[in-house]
Backbone as a printed PyTorch tensor [residue, N CA C, xyz], in Angstrom:
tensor([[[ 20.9780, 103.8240,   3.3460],
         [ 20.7040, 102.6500,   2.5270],
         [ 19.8590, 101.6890,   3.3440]],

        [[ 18.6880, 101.2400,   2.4120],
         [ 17.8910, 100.2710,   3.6740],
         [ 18.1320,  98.6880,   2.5860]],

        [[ 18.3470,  98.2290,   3.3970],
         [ 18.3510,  96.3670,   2.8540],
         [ 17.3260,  95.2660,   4.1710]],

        [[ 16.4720,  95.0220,   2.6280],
         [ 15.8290,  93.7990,   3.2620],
         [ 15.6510,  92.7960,   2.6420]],

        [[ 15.4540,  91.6250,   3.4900],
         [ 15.3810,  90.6310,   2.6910],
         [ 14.2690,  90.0660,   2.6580]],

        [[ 13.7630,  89.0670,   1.4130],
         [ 12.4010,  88.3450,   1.3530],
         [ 12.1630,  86.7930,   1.4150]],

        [[ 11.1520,  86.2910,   0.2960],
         [ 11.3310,  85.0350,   0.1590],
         [ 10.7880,  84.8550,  -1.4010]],

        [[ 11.4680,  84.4600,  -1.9260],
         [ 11.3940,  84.0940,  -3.3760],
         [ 11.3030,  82.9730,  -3.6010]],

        [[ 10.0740,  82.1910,  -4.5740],
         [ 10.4400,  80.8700,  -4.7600],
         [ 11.1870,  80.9250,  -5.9250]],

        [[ 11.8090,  79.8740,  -6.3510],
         [ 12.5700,  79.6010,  -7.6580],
         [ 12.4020,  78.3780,  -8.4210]],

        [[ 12.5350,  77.9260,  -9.6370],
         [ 11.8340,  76.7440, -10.4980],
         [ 12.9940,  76.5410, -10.8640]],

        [[ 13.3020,  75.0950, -11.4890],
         [ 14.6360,  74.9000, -12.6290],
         [ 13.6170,  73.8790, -13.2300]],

        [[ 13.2360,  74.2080, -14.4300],
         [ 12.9510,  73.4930, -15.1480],
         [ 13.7470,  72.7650, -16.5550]],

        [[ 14.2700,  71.2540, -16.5930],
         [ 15.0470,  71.2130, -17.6810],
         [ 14.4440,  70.0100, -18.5630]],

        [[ 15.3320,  68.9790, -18.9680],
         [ 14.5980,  68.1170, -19.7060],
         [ 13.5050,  68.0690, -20.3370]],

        [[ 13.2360,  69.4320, -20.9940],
         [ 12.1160,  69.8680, -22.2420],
         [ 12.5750,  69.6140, -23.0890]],

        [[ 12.2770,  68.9880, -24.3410],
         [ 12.4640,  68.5580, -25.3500],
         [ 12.3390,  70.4880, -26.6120]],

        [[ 13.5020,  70.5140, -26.8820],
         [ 13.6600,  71.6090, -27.7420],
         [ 14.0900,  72.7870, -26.9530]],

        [[ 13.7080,  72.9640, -25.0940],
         [ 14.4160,  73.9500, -24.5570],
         [ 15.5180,  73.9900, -23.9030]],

        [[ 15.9450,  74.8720, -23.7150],
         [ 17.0890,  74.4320, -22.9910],
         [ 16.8520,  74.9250, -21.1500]],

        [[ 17.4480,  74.6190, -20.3900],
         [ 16.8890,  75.0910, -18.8470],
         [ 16.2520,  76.2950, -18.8420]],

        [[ 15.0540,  76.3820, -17.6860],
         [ 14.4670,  77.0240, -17.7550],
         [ 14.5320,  77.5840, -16.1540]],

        [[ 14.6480,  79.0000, -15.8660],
         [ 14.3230,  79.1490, -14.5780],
         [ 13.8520,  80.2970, -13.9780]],

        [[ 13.0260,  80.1570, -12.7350],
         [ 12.1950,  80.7470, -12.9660],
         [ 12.3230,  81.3930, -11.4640]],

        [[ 11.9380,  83.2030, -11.2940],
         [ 11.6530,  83.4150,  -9.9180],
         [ 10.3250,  83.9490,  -9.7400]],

        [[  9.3490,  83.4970,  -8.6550],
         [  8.2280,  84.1000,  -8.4170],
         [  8.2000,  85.1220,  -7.1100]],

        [[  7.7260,  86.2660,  -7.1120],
         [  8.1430,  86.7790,  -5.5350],
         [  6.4290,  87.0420,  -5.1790]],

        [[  5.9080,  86.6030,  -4.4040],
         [  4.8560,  87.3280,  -3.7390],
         [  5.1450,  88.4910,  -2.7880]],

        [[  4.7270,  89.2570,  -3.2300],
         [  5.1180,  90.7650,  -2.8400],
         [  3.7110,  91.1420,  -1.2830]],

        [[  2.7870,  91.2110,  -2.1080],
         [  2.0830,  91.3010,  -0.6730],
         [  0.3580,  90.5720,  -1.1850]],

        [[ -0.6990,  90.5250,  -0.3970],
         [ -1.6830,  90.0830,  -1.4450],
         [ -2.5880,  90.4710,  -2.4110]],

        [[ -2.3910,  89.8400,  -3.5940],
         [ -2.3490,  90.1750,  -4.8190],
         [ -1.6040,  90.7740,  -6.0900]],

        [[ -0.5450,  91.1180,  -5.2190],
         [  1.0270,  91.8130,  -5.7730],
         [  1.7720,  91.1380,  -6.0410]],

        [[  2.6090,  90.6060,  -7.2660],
         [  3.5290,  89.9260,  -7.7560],
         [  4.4310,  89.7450,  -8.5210]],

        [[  5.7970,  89.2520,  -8.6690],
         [  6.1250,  89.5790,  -9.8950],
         [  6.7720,  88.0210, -10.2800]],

        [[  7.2520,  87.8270, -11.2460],
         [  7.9400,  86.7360, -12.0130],
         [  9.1430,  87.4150, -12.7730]],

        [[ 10.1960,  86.7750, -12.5160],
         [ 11.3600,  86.2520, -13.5950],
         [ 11.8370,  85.1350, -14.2800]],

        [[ 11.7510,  85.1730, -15.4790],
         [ 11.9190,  83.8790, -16.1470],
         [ 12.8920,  84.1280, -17.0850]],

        [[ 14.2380,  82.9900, -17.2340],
         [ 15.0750,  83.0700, -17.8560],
         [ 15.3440,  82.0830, -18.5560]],

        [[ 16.1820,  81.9680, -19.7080],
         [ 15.9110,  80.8730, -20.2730],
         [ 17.1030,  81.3080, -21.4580]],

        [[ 18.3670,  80.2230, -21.5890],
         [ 19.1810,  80.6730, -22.5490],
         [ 19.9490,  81.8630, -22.6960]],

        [[ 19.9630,  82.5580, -21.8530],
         [ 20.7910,  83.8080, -21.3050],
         [ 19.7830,  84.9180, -21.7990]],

        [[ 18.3750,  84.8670, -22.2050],
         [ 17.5070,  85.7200, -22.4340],
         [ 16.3120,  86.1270, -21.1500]],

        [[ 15.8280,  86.7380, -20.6210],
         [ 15.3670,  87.0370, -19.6740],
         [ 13.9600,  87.9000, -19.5620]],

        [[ 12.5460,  87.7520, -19.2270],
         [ 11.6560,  88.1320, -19.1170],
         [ 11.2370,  88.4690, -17.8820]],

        [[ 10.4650,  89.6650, -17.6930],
         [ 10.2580,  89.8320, -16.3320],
         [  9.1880,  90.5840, -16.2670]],

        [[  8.1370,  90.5760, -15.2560],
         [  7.0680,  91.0620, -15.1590],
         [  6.3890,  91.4700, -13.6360]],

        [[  5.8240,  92.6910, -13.2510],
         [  5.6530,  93.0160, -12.4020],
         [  4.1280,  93.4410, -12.2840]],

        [[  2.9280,  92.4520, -11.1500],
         [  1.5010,  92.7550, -11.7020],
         [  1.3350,  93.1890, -10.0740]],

        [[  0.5190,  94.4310,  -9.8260],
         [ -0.0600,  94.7260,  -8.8900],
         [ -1.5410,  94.4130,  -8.4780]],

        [[ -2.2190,  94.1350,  -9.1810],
         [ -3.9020,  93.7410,  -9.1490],
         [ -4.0900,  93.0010,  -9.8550]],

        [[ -3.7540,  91.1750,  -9.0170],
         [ -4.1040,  90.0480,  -9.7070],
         [ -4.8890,  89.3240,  -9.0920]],

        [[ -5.5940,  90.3330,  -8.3670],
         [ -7.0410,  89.7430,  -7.5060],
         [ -6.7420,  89.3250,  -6.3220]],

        [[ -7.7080,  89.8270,  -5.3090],
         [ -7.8350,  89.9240,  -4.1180],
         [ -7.2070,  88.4120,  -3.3810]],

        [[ -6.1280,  88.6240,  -2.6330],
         [ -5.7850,  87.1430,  -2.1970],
         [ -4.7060,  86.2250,  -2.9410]],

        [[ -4.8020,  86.5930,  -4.7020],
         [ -3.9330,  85.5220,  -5.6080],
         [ -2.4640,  85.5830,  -5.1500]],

        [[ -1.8240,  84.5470,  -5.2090],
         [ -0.5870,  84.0910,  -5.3400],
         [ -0.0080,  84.9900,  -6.7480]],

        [[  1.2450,  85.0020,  -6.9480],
         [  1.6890,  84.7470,  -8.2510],
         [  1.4890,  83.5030,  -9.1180]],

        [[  1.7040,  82.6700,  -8.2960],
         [  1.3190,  81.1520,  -9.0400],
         [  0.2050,  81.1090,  -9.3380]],

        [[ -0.7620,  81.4030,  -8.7280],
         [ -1.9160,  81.3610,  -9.0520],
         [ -2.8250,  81.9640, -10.2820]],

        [[ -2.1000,  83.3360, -10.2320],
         [ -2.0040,  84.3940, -11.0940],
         [ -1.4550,  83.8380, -12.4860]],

        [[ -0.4510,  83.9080, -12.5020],
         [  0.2420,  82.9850, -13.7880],
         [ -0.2030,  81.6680, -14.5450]],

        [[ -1.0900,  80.8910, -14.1190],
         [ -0.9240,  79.7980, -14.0040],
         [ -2.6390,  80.2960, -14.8000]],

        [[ -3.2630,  81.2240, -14.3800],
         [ -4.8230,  80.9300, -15.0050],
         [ -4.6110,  81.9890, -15.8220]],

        [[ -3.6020,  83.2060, -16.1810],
         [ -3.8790,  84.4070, -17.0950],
         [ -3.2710,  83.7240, -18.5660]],

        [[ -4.1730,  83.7770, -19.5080],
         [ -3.8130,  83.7120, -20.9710],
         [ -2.7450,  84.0460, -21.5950]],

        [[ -1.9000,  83.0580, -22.0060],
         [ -0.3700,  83.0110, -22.7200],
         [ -0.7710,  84.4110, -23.5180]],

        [[ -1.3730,  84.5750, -23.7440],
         [ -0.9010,  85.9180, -24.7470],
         [ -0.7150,  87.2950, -24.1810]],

        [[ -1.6460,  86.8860, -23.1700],
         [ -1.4400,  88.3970, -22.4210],
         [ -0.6820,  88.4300, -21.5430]],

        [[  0.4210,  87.5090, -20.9160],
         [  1.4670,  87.2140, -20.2210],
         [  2.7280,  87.5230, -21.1160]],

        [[  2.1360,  87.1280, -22.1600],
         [  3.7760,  87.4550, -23.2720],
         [  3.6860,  88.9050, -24.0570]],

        [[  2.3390,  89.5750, -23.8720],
         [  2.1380,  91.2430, -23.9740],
         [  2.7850,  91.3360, -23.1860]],

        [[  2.5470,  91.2780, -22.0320],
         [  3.1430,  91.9830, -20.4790],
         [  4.7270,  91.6830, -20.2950]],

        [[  5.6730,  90.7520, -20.7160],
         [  6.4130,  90.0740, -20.2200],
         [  7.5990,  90.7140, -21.3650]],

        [[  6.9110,  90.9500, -23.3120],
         [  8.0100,  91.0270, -23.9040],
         [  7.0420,  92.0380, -24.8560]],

        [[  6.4710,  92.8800, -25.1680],
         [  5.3050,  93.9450, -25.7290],
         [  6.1170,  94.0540, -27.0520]],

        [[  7.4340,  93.6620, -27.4180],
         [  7.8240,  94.0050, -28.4420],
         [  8.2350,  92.3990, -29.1850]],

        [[  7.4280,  91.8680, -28.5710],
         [  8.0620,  90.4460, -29.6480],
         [  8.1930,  90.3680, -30.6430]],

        [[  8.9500,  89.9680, -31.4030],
         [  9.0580,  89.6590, -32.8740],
         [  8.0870,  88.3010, -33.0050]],

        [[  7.5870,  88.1720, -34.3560],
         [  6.8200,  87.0540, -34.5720],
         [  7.0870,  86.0090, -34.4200]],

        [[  8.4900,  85.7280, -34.9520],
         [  9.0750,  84.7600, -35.2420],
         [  9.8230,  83.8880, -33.7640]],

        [[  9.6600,  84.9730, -32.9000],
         [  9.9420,  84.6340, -31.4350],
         [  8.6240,  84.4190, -31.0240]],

        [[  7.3400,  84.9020, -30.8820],
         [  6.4540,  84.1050, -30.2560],
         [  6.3020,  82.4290, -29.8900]],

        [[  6.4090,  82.0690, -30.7400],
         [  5.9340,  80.4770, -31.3170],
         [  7.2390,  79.8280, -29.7000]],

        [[  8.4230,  80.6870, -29.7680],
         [  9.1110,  79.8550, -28.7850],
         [  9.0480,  80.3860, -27.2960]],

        [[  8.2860,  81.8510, -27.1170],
         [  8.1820,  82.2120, -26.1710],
         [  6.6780,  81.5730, -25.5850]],

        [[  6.1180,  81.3580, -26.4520],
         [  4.3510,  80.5370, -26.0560],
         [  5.1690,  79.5480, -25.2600]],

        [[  5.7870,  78.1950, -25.9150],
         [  6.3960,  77.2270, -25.4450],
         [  6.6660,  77.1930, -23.8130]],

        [[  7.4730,  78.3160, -23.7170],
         [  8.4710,  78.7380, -22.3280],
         [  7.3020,  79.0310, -21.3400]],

        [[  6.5830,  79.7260, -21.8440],
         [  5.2580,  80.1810, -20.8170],
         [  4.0000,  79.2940, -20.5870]],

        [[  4.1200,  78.3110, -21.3720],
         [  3.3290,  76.8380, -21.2510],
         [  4.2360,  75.9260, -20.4020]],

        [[  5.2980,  75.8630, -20.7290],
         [  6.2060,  74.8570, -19.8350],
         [  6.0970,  75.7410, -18.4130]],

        [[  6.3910,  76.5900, -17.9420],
         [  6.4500,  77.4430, -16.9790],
         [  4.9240,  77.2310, -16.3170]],

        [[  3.8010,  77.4730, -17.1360],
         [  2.3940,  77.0620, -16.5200],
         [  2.1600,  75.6350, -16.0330]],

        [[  2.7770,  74.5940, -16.5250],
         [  2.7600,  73.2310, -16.2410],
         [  3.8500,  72.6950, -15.2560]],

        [[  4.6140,  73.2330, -15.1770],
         [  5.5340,  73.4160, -14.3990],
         [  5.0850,  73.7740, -12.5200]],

        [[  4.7070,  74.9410, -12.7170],
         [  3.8670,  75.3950, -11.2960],
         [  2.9170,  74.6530, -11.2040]],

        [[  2.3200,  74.3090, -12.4210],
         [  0.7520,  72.9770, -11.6340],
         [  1.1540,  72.1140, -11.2070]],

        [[  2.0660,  71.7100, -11.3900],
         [  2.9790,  69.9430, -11.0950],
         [  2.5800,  70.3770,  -9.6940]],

        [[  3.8140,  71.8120,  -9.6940],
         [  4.5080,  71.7970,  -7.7010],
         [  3.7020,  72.1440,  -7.2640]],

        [[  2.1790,  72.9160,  -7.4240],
         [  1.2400,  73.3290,  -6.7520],
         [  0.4990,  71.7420,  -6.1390]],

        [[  0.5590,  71.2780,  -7.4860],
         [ -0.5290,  69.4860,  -6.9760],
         [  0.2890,  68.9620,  -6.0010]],

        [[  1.6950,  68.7590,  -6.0690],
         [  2.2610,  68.0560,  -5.3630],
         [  2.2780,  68.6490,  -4.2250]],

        [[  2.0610,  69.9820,  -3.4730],
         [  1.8030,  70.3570,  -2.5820],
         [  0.4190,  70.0230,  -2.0520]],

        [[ -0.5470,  70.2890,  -2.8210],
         [ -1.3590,  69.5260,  -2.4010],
         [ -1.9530,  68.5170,  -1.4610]],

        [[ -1.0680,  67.1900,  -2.7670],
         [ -1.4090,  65.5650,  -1.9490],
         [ -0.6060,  66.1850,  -0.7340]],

        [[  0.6390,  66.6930,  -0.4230],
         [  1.3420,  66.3630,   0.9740],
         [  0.5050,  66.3890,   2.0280]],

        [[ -0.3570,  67.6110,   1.7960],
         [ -1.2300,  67.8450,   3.4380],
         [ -2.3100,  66.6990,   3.6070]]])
């Protein structure tokens, strides 16, 4: 049995108006390799991208790829009637990482 350990960032996003907590894991795997978990209401999405360009973060990655093709990748069987609230989650989640990315930013 081999065990190792990494570094994962993690999000709690709450006080959205209509969601309920939101949270989120990003793992940078190596560069350009990534994956995300996002949970939300005891429902759970997860996605694993190997070629998100030479160098990208996950955050980075996430943050510029098109809600629709994030919610192909993330849930391929959505029901319609679930889109409209899964767009939401993956917009809050995109605005979310821009906050903590800017605020990393100003620090330096």
């Amino acid at each position: 049995m081999k065990i190792e350990t990494n570094t994962v960032k993690s999000l709690k996003i709450s006080e959205v108006d209509g969601l309920d907590l939101i949270n989120v894991y990003l793992e940078d795997i190596a560069p350009g390799k990534g994956r995300i978990i996002i949970e939300c209401y005891g429902k759970v999405w997860s996605n694993y991208w190997g070629a998100m360009g030479e160098n990208r973060t996950i955050d980075q990655f996430f943050i510029e790829a098109p809600t629709d093709y994030i919610i192909q990748k993330i849930d391929p069987f959505v029901k319609k009637h679930k889109f409209k609230y899964l767009t939401r989650i993956i917009e809050t989640v995109k605005e979310a990482l821009k906050s903590k990315n800017q605020s990393i930013i100003e620090e330096k």
